[in-house]
C-alpha positions in Angstrom: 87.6 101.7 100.8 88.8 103.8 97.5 92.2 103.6 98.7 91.8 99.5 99.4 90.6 99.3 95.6 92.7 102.0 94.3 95.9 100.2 95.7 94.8 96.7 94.0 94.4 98.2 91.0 97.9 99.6 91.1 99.3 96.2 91.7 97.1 94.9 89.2 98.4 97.0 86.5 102.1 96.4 88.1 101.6 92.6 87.4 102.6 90.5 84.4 100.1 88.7 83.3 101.9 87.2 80.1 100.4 88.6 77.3 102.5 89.8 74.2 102.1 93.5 74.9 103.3 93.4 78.4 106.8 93.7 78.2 106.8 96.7 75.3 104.6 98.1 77.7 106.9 98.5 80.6 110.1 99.3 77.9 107.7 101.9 77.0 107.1 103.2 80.3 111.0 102.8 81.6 112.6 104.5 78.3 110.0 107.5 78.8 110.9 107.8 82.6 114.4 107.7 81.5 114.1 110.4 79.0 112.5 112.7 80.8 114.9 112.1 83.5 117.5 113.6 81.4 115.6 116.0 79.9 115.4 117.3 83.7 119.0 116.8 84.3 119.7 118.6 80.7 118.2 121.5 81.4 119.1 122.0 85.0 123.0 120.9 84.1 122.9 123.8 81.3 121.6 126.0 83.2 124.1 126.4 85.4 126.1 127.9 82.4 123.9 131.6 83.6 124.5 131.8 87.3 127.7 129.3 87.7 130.1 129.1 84.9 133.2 126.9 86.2 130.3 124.5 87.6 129.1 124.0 83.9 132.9 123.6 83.3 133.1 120.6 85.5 129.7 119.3 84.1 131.6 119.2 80.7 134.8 117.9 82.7 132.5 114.7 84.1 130.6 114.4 80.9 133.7 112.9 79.2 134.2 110.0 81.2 133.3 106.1 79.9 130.2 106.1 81.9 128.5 109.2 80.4 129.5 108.0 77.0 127.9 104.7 77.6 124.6 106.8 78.8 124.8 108.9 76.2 124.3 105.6 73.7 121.5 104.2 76.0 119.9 107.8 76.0 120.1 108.0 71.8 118.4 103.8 71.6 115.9 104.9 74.5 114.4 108.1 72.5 114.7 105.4 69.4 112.5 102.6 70.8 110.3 104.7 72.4 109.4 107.2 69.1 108.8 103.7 67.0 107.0 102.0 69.7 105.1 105.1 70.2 104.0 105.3 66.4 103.2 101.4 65.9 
C-alpha cells in the first residue's frame, strides 16, 4: 500500500498544477541536474590527465568543437539562474 501512495505522490509532485512557482521550480531542479552532471563529467574527464594522458588530449581535442562551446554557455547561464534563484 506505501508503494501505491508513495507512487501518487511522485506524480503528484511531477504535475503542473499552474501556480506561479511551478515552472522556477522545475528550471531549478533541471539546471541543478545539469550542473552536477558536469560536475561528474569534469572531474572524471580531468582525471584521466593521471592515468591516460593522450585521452585527456583528445578530451581537449573534442572540447573545441561548436557544440561544446555552445554547452559551455548553457553551463555558465545554468550555474547563473540557479545561484539567484537559489538566493531569492
Amino acid at each position: 500500500m506505501a508503494i501505491v501512495d508513495r507512487a501518487k505522490s511522485v506524480s503528484a509532485a511531477l504535475t503542473y498544477r499552474g501556480r506561479e512557482g511551478m515552472w522556477t521550480w522545475i528550471l531549478h531542479r533541471a539546471t541543478g541536474l545539469g550542473i552536477l552532471l558536469f560536475l561528474i563529467v569534469h572531474v572524471v574527464e580531468t582525471a584521466t590527465v593521471i592515468y591516460w594522458p593522450q585521452l585527456y588530449e583528445n578530451f581537449l581535442d573534442t572540447y573545441k568543437s561548436v557544440f561544446f562551446r555552445f554547452a559551455e554557455v548553457l553551463i555558465f547561464f545554468s550555474v547563473v539562474y540557479h545561484a539567484l534563484n537559489g538566493t531569492r
